[in-house]
C-alpha positions as CSV (number, residue, x, y, z in Angstrom):
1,X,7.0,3.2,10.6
2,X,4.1,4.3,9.3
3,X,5.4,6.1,5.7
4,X,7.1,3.2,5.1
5,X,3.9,0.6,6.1
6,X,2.1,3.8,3.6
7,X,4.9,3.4,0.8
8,X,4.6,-0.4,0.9
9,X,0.5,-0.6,0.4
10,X,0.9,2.4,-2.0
11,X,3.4,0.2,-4.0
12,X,1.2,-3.3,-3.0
13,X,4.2,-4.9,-1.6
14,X,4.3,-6.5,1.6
15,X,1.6,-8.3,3.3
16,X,-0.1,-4.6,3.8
17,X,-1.7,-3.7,0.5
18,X,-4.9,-5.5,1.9
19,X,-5.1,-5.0,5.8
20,X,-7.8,-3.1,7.0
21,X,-6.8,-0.3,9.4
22,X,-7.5,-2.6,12.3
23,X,-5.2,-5.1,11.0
24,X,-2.7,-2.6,9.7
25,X,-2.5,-1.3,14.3
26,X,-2.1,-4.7,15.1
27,X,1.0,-5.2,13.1
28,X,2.4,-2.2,13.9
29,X,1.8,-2.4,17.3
30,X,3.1,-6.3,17.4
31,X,6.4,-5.0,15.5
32,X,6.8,-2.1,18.4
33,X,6.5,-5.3,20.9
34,X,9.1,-7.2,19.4
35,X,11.2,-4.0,19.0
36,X,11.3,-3.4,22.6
37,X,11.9,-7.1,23.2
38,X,14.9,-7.5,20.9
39,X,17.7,-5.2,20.6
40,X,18.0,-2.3,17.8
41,X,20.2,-4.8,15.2
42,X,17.2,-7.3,15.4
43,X,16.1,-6.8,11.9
44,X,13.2,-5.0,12.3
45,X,14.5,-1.9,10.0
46,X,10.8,-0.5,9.2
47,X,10.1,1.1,12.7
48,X,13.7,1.6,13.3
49,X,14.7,3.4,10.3
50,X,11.6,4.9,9.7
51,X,11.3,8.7,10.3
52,X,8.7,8.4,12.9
53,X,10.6,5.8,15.0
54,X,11.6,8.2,17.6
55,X,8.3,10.3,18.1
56,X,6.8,6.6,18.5
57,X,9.0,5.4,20.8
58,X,9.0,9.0,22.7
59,X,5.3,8.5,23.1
60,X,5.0,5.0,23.6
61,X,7.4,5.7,26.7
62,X,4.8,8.5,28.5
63,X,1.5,6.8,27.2
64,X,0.0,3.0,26.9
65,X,-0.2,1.4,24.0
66,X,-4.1,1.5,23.3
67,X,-3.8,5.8,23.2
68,X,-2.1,5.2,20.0
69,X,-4.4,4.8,17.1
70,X,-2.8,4.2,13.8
71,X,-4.4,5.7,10.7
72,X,-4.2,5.2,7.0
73,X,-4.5,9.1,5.8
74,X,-5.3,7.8,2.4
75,X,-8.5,7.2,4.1
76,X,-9.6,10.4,6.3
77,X,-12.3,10.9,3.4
78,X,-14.6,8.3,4.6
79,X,-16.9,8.0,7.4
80,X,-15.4,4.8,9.0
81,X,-12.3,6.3,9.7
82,X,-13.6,9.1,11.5
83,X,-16.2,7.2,13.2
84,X,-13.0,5.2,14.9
85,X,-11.0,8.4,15.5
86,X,-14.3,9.7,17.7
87,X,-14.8,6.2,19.0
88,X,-10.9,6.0,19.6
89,X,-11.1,9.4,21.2
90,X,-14.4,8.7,23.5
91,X,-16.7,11.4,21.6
92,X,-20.0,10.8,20.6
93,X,-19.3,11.2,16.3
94,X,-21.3,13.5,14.7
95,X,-24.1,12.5,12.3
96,X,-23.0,10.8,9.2
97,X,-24.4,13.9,7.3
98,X,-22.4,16.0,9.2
99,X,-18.8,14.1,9.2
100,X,-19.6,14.0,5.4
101,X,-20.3,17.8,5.6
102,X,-17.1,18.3,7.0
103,X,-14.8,16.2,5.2
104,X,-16.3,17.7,1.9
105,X,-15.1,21.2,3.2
106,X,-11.7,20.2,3.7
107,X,-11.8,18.5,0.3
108,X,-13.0,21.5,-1.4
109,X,-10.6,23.7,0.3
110,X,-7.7,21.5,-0.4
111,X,-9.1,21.4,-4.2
112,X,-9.2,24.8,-4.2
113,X,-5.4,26.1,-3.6
């Protein structure tokens, strides 16, 4: 579900190109509700077709909804995202400094191979 919500706002088709994150777990999560409420040929192809489908559903079995937090990756350079993954995790977040320290160190080393 979520390389092919990625694919789509990559490509700006769909209504996802301009959902914020927030938005973007809200969709998902309402297209996971209707899944379990309709069976498998109901149409909803993205999540069911979608390599991460059974991980999601594995996990959704065991866990509640809310421990779930859908990212976009294309954003793990900025400090908002990983403000809401320590928020979404219940960790006090760094200093802004700091997250910015560290997300510049993975850049570099990612540059850098």
């Amino acid at each position: 579900a979520v390389s092919a919500v990625g694919m789509s706002r990559q490509n700006n088709e769909g209504d996802f190109g301009n959902k914020t994150d927030a938005e973007l777990d809200e969709v998902l999560l309402t297209k996971l509700r209707l899944r379990e409420a309709h069976d498998e040929g109901s149409g909803f192809r993205f999540i069911t077709d979608g390599e991460y489908a059974i991980p999601l559903q594995m996990w959704l079995e065991s866990h509640p909804r809310d421990s779930m937090l859908v990212l976009n990756t294309e954003k793990l350079s900025t400090l908002q995202t990983w403000k809401r993954i320590f928020r979404h995790l219940g960790l006090v977040a760094p200093s802004d400094g700091r997250i910015r320290e560290m997300i510049d160190t993975v850049n570099e080393a990612y540059r850098s191979k």
